[in-house]
N, C-alpha and C positions, 0 to 999 in steps of 0.2 A: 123759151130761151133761158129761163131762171136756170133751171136743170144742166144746161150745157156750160154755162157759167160759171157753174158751181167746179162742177165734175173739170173744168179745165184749171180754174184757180187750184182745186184740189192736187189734177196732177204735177202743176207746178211748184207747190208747197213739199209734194212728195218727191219730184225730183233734187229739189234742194238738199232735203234730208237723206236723200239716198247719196248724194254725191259730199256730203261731208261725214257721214259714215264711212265710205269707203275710203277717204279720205285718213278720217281716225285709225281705219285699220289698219289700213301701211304705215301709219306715224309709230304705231303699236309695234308694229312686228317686230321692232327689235330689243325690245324693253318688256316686254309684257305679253308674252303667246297668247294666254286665256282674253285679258279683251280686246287683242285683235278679234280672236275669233268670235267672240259674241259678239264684236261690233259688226264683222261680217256677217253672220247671219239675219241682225236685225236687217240690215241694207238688203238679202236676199227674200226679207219678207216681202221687205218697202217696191224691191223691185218687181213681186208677184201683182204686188197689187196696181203698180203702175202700167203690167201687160193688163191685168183685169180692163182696167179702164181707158186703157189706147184699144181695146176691142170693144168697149160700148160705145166710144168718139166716135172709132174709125181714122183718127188723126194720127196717126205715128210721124211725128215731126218730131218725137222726143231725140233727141240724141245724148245717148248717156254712156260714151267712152269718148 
């Protein structure tokens, strides 16, 4: 159970950061092209790794739009 706990807390923490990322990067887009864009890409790392781990779950309850 430790393992599933983790890995859930985790995608939790990683949703948060993925949704204030993309957040930052629309705040960005019209002030600053370069870190929108690098903020968007971090957030498309964060979101790889958030599919990684809703296919170890099996839980896809994330909703992230």
């Amino acid at each position: 159970m430790y393992n599933s706990d983790y890995i859930l807390k985790r995608r939790k923490k990683l949703k948060k950061k993925y949704i204030q990322l993309i957040e930052d990067a629309y705040n960005l887009r019209q002030t600053d092209h370069a870190l929108s864009d690098f903020s968007e890409y971090k957030a498309n790392k964060i979101l790889y790794k958030l599919k990684k781990l809703e296919f170890v779950v099996n839980k896809p309850d994330i909703e992230l739009q």
